[in-house]
VODREN-505385 format. One line per 5 residues: number of its first residue (from 1); their letters; for each residue x, y, z of N, C-alpha, C. Coordinates in Angstrom, 1 decimal, padded with zeros to 4 digits. Layout:
<nodes>
NUM> a> X Y Z X Y Z X Y Z | ... $
</nodes>
This chain:
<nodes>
1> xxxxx> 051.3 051.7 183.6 050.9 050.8 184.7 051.5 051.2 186.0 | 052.4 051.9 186.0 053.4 052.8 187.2 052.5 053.6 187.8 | 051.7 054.2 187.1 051.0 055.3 187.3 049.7 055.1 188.2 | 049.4 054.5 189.6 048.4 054.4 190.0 048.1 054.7 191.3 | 048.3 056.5 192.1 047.8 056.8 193.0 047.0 057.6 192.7 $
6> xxxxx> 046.4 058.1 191.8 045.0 058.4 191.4 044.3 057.5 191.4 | 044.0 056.5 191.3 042.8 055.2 191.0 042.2 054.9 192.4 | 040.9 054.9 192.4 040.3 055.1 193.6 040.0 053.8 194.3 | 040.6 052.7 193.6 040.8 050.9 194.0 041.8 050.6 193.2 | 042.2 049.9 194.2 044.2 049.1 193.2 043.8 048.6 191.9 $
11> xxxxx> 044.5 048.2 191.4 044.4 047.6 190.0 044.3 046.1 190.4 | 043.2 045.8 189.4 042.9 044.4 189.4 043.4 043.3 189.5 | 043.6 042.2 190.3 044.4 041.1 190.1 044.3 040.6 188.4 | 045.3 039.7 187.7 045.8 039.1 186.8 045.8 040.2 185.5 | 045.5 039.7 184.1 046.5 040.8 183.1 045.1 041.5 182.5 $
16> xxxxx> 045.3 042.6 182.2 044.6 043.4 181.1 044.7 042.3 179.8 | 043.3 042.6 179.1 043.7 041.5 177.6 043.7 042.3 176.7 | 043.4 043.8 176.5 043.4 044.9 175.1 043.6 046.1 175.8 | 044.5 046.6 174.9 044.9 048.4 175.2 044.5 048.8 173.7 | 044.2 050.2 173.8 043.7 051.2 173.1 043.8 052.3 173.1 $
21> xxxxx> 044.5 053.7 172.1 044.6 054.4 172.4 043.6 055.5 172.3 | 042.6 056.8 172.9 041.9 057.2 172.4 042.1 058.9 172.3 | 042.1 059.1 171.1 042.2 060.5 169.9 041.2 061.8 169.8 | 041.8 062.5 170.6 040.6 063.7 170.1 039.3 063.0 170.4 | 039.1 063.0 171.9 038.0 062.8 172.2 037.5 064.3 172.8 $
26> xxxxx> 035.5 064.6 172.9 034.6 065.2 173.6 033.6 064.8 174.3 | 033.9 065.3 175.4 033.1 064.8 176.9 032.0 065.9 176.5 | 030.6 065.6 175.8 029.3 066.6 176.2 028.6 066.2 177.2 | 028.0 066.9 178.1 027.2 066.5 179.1 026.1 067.1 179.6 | 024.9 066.9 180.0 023.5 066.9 179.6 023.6 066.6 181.0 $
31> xxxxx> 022.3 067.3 182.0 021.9 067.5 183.2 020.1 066.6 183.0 | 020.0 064.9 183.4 018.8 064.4 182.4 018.1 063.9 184.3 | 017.0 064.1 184.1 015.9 063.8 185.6 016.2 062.6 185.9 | 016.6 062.5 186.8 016.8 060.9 187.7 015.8 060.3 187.5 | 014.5 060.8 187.5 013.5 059.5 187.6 013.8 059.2 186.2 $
36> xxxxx> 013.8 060.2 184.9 013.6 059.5 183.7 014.7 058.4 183.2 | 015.9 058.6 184.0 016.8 057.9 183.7 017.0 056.6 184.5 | 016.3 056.8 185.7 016.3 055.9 186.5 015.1 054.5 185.4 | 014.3 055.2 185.0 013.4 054.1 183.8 014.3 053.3 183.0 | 015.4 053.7 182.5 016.2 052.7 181.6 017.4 052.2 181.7 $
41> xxxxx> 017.8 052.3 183.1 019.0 051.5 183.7 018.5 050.6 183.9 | 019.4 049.7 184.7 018.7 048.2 184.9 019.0 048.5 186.5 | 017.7 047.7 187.6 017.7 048.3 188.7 019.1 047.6 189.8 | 019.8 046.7 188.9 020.9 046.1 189.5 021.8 047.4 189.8 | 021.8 048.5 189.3 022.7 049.5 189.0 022.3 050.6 189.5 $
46> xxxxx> 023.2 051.0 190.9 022.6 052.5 191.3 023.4 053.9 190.6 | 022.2 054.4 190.4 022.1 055.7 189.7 023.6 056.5 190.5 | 024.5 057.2 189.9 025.2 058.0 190.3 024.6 059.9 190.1 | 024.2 060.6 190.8 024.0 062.1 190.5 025.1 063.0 191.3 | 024.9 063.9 190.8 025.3 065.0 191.3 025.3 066.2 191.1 $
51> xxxxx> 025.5 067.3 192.2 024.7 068.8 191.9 023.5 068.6 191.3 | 022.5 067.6 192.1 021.1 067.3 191.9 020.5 066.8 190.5 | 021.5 066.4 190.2 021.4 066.0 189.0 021.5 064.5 188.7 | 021.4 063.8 187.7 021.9 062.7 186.8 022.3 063.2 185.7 | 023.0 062.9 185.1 023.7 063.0 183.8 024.1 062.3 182.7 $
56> xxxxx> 023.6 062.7 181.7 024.1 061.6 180.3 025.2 062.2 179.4 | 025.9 061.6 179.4 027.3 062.1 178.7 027.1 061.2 176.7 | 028.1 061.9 176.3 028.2 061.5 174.8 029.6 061.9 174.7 | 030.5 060.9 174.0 032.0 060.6 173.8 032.2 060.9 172.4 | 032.5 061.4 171.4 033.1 061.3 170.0 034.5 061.2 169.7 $
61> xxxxx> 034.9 060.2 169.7 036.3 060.2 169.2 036.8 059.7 168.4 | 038.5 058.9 168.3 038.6 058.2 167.8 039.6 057.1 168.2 | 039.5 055.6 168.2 040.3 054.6 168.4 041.5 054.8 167.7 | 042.4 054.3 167.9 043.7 054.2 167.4 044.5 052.4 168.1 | 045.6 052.1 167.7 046.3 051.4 168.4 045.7 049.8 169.1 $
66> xxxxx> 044.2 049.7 168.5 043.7 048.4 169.5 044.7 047.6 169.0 | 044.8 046.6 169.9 045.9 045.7 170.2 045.0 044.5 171.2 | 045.4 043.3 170.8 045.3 042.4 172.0 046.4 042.4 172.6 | 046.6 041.7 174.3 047.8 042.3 175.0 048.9 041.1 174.4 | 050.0 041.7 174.5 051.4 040.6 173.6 051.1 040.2 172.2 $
71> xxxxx> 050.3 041.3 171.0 050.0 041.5 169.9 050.2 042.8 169.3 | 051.2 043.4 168.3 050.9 044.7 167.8 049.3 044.9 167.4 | 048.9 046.1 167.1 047.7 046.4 166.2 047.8 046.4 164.9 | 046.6 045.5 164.3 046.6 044.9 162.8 046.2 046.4 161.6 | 047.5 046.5 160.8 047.1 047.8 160.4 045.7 047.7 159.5 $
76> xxxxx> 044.6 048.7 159.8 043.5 048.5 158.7 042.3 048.7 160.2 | 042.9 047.4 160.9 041.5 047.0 161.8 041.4 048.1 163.3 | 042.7 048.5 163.6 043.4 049.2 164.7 042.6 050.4 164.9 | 042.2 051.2 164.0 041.9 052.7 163.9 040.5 052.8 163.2 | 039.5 053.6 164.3 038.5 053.7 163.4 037.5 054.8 164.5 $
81> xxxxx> 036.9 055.6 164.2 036.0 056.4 164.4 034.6 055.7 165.7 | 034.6 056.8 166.9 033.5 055.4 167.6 033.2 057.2 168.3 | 031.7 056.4 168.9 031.0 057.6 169.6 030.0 057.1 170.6 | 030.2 057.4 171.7 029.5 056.1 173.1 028.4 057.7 173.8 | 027.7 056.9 174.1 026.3 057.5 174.8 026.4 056.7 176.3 $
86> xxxxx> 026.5 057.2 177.5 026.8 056.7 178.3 026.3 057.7 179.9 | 026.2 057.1 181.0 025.8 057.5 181.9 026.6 057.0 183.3 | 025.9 057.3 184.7 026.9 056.7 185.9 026.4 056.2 186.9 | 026.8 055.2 187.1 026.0 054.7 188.0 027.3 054.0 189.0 | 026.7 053.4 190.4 027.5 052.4 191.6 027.6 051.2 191.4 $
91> xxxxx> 028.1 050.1 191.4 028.3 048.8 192.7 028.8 048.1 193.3 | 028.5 047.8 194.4 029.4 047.3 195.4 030.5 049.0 196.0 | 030.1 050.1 195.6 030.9 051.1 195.9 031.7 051.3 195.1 | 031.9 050.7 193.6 032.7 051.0 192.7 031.6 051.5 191.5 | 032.2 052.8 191.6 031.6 053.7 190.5 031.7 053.6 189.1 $
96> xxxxx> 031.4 053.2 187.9 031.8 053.2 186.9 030.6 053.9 186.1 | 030.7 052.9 184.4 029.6 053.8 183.4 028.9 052.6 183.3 | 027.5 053.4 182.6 026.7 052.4 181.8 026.5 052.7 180.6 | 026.7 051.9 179.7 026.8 052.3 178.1 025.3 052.5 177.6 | 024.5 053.1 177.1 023.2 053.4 176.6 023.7 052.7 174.6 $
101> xxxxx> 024.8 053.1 174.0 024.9 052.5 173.1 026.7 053.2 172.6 | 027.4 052.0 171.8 028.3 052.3 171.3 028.4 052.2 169.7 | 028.5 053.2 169.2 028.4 053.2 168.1 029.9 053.4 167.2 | 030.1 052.4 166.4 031.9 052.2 165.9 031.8 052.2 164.3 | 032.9 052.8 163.8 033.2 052.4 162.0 033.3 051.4 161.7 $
106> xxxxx> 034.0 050.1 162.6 034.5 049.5 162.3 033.7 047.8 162.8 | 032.8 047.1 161.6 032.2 045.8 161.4 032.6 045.4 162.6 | 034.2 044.9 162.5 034.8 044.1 163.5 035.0 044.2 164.2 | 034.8 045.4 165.2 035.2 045.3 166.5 034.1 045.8 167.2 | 032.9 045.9 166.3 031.5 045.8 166.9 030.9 044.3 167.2 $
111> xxxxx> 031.5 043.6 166.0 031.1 042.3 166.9 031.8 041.1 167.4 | 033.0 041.8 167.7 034.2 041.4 168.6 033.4 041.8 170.0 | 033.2 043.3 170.5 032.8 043.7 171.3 031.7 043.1 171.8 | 030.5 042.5 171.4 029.2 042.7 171.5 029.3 040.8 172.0 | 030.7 040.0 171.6 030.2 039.0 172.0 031.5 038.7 173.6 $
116> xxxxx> 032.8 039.4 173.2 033.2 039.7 174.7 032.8 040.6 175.8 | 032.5 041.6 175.5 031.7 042.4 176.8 030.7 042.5 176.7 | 029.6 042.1 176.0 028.4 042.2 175.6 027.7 043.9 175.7 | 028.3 044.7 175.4 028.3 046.1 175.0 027.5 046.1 173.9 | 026.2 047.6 174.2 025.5 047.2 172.9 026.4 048.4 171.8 $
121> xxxxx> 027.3 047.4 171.1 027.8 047.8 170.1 027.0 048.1 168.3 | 027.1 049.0 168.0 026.2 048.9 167.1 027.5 049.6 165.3 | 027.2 049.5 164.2 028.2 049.4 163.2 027.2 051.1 162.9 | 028.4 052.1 162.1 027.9 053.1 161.8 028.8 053.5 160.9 | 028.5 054.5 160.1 029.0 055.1 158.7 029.3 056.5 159.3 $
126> xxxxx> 031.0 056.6 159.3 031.2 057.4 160.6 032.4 058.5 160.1 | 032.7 059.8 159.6 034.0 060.4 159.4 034.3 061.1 160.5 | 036.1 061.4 160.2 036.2 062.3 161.2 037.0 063.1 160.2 | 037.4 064.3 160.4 038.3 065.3 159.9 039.0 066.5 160.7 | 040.1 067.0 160.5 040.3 067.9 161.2 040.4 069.4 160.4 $
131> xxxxx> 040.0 070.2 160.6 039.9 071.9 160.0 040.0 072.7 160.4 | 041.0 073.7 160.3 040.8 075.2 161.0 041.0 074.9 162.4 | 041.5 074.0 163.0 041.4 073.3 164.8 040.4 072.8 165.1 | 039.7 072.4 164.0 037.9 072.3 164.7 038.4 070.2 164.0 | 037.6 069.0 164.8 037.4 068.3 164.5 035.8 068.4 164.3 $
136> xxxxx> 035.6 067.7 162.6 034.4 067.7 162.7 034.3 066.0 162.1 | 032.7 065.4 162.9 032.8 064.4 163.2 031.2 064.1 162.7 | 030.8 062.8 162.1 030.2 062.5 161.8 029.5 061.2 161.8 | 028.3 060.8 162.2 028.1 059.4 162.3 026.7 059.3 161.8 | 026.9 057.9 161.4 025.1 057.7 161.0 025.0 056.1 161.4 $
141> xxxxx> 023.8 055.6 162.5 024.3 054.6 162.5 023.5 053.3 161.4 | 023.9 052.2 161.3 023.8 051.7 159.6 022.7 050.8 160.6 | 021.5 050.5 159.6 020.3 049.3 160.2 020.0 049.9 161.9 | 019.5 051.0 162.0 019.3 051.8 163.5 017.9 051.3 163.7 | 017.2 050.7 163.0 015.7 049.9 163.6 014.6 051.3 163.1 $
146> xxxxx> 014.1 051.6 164.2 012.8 052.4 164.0 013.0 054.0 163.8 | 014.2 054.0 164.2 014.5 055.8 164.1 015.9 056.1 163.6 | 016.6 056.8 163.2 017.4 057.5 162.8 018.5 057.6 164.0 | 019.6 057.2 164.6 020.4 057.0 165.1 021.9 058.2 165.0 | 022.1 059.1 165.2 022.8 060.4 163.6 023.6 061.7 164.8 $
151> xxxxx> 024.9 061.8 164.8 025.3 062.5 165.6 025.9 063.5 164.1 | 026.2 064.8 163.9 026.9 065.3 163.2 027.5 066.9 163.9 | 028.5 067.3 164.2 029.0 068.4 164.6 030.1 068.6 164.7 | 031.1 070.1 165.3 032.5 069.6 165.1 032.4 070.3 166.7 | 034.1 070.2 167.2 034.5 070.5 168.2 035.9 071.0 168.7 $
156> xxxxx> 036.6 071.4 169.3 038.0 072.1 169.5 037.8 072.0 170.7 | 039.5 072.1 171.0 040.3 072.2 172.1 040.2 074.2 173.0 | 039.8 074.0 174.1 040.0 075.5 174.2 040.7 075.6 175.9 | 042.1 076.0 176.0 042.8 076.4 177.2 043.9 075.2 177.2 | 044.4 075.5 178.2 045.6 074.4 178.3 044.9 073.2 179.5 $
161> xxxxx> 045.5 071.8 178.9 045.2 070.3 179.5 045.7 070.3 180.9 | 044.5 070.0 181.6 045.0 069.7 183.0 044.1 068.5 183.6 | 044.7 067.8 184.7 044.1 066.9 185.2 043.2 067.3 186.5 | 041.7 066.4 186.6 040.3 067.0 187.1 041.1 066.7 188.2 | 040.4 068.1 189.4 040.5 068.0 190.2 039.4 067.1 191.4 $
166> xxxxx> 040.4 066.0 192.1 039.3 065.7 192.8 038.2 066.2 193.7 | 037.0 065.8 193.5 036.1 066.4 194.4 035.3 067.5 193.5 | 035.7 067.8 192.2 035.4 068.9 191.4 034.1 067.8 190.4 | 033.0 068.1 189.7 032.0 067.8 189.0 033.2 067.3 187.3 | 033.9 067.8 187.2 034.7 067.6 185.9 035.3 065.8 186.6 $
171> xxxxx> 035.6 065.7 187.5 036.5 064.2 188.4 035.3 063.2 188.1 | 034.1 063.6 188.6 033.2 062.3 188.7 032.5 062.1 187.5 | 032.5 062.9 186.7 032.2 062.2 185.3 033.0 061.8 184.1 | 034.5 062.1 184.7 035.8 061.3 183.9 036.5 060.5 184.0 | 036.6 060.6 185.8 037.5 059.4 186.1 037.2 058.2 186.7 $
176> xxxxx> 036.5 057.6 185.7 035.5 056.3 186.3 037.2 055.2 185.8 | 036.8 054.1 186.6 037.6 052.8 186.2 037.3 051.7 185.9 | 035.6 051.9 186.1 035.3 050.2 185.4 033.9 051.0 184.4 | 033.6 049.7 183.9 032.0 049.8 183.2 031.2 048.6 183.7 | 029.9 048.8 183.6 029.2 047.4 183.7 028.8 047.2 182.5 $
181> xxxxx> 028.2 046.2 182.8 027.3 045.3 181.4 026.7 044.4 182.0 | 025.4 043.7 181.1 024.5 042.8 181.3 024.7 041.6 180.3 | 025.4 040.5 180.6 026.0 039.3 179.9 024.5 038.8 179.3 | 024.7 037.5 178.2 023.4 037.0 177.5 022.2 036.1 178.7 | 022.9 035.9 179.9 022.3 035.2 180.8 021.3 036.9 181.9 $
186> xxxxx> 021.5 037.7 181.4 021.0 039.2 182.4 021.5 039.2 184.0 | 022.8 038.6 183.7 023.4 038.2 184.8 024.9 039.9 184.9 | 024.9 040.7 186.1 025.7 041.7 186.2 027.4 041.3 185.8 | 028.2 042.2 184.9 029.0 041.6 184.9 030.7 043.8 184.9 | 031.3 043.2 185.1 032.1 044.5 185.8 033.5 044.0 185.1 $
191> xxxxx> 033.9 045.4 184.0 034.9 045.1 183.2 036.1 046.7 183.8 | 036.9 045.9 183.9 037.6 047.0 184.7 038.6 047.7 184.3 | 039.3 049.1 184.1 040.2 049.5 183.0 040.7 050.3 183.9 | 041.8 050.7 182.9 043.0 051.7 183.7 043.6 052.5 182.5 | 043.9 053.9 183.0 044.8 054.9 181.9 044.8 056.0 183.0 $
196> xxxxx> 046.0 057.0 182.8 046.5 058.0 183.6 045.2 059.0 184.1 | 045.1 060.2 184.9 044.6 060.7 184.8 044.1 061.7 183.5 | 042.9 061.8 182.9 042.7 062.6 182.1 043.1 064.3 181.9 | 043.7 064.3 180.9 044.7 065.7 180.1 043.2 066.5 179.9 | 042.2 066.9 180.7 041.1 068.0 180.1 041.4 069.3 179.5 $
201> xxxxx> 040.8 069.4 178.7 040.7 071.1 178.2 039.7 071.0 178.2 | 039.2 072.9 178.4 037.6 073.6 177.6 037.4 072.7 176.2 | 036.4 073.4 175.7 035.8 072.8 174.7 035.0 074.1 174.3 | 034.8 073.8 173.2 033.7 074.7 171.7 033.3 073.6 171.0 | 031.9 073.6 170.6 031.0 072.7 170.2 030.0 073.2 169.8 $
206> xxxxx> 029.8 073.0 168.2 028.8 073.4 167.3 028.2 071.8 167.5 | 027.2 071.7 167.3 026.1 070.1 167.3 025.3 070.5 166.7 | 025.2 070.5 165.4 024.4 070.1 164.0 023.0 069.6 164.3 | 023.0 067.8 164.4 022.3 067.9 164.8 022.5 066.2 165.4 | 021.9 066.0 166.4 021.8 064.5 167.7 020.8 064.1 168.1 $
211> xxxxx> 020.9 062.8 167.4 018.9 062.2 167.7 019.8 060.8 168.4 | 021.2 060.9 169.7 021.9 059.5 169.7 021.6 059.2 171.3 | 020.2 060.0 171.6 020.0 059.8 173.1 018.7 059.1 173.0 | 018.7 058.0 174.6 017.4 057.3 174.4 016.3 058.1 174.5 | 015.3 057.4 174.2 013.7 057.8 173.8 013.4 058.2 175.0 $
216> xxxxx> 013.8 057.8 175.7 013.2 058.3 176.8 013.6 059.8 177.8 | 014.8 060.0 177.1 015.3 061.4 177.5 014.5 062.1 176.2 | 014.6 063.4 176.9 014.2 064.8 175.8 015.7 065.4 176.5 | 016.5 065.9 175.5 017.7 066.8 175.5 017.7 068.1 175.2 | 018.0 069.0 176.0 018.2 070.2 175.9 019.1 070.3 174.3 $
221> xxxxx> 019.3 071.3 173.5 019.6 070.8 172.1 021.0 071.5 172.4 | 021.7 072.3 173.4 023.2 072.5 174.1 023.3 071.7 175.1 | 024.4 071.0 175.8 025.3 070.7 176.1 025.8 071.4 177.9 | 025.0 070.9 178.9 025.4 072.0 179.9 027.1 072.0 179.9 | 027.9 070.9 179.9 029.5 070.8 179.9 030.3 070.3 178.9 $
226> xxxxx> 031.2 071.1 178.3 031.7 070.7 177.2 033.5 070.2 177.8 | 034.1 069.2 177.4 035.8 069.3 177.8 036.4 068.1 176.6 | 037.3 068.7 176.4 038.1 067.6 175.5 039.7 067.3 176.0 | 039.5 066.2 175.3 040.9 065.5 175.6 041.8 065.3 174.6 | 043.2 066.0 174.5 043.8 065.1 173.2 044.0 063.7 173.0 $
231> xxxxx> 044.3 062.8 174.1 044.7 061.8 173.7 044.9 061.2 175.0 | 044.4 059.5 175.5 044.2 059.2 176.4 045.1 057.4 175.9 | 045.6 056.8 176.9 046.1 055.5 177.0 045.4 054.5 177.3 | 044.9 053.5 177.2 044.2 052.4 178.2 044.2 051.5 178.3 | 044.3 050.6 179.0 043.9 048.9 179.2 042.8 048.7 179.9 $
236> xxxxx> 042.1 047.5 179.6 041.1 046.7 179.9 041.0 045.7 180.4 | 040.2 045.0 181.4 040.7 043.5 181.6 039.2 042.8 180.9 | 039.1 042.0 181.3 038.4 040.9 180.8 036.4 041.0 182.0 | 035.6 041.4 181.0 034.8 041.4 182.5 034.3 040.3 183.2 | 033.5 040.4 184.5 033.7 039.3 185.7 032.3 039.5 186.1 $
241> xxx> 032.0 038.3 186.3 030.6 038.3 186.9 030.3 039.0 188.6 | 029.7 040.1 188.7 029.0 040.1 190.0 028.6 039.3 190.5 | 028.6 038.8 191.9 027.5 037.7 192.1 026.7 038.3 192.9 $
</nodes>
């Protein structure tokens, strides 16, 4: 919490309610047509692009450490496998993500999530493993409705961890500080988080195979940007209604 002359707005008045630590994560990212994407945001939310582009990112990691704040993490519930589909958008001039879908190992903190941030959290049958330097990672998501929901591939670390340079394409698709969401009323609502600047590395990335983007995108079946992170810190506060 010392750590905040990178953050591109002070830190929030009153407390964070959960920290989390996040493990061997990969930032893939996909160069996807503004208009198509612009179809399944919600128009409360301006589209973020750049280098003429819009962009849909995909996360594979893993949780560690969840905690409510002034609670250790309950061993069992604390650590579990999650993989988020996500994009970027504005408001009010605060840049954050929009989640397209979060997909988690873990029952309970899918529908923990889904009734405090109203995140479409979804429960999935999910490994991870580590081999040879390679994590390979696995998800399928459980009751996915009409289609097959299914990320499977592995990933590695490649070069030494450094923090994005501002103004660089690696900065605006990592160092976001809040998320939105759409509460049960379709009313905007802005959850706002904090953790150091991100540790990037290169990345190598085999992708098997990924049916975890909406219908409405077609995906090139590589990856224009690949980067990984060992290990990131975070807190969250509680989200707040836009008015």
């Amino acid at each position: 919490m010392d750590e905040t002359a990178h953050r591109p707005w002070p830190l929030p008045e009153g407390s964070w309610v959960q920290g989390q630590t996040w493990d061997d994560l990969l930032f893939a990212h996909w160069r996807v047509p503004e208009e198509a994407l612009r179809s399944i945001v919600p128009a409360e939310l301006s589209l973020d692009t750049r280098d003429g582009s819009a962009w849909l990112g995909m996360t594979p990691f893993r949780v560690n450490g969840l905690r409510v704040r002034g609670t250790p993490p309950v061993p069992l519930l604390s650590s579990f496998p999650e993989l988020n589909v996500r994009t970027y958008v504005t408001v009010e001039g605060k840049p954050g993500i929009w989640f397209f879908s979060l997909d988690a190992g873990s029952r309970l903190a899918v529908e923990a999530a889904r009734r405090t941030y109203f995140l479409p959290y979804f429960h999935a049958r999910m490994s991870v493993r580590q081999r040879n330097g390679w994590r390979e990672y696995a998800s399928s998501r459980q009751n996915g409705g009409e289609r097959p929901y299914v990320w499977e591939g592995r990933y590695r670390p490649a070069g030494e961890p450094s923090p994005p340079a501002p103004g660089t394409l690696e900065h605006f698709l990592t160092e976001r500080y809040c998320l939105y969401t759409l509460d049960s009323a379709d009313e905007l609502r802005r959850a706002e988080i904090h953790h150091p600047p991100w540790p990037l590395q290169g990345a190598e990335a085999d992708i098997a195979l990924n049916t975890m983007a909406p219908t409405a995108l077609d995906l090139p079946a590589e990856p224009a940007l690949l980067h990984f992170s060992a290990r990131q810190d975070v807190v969250i506060w509680p989200p707040t209604r836009i008015e």
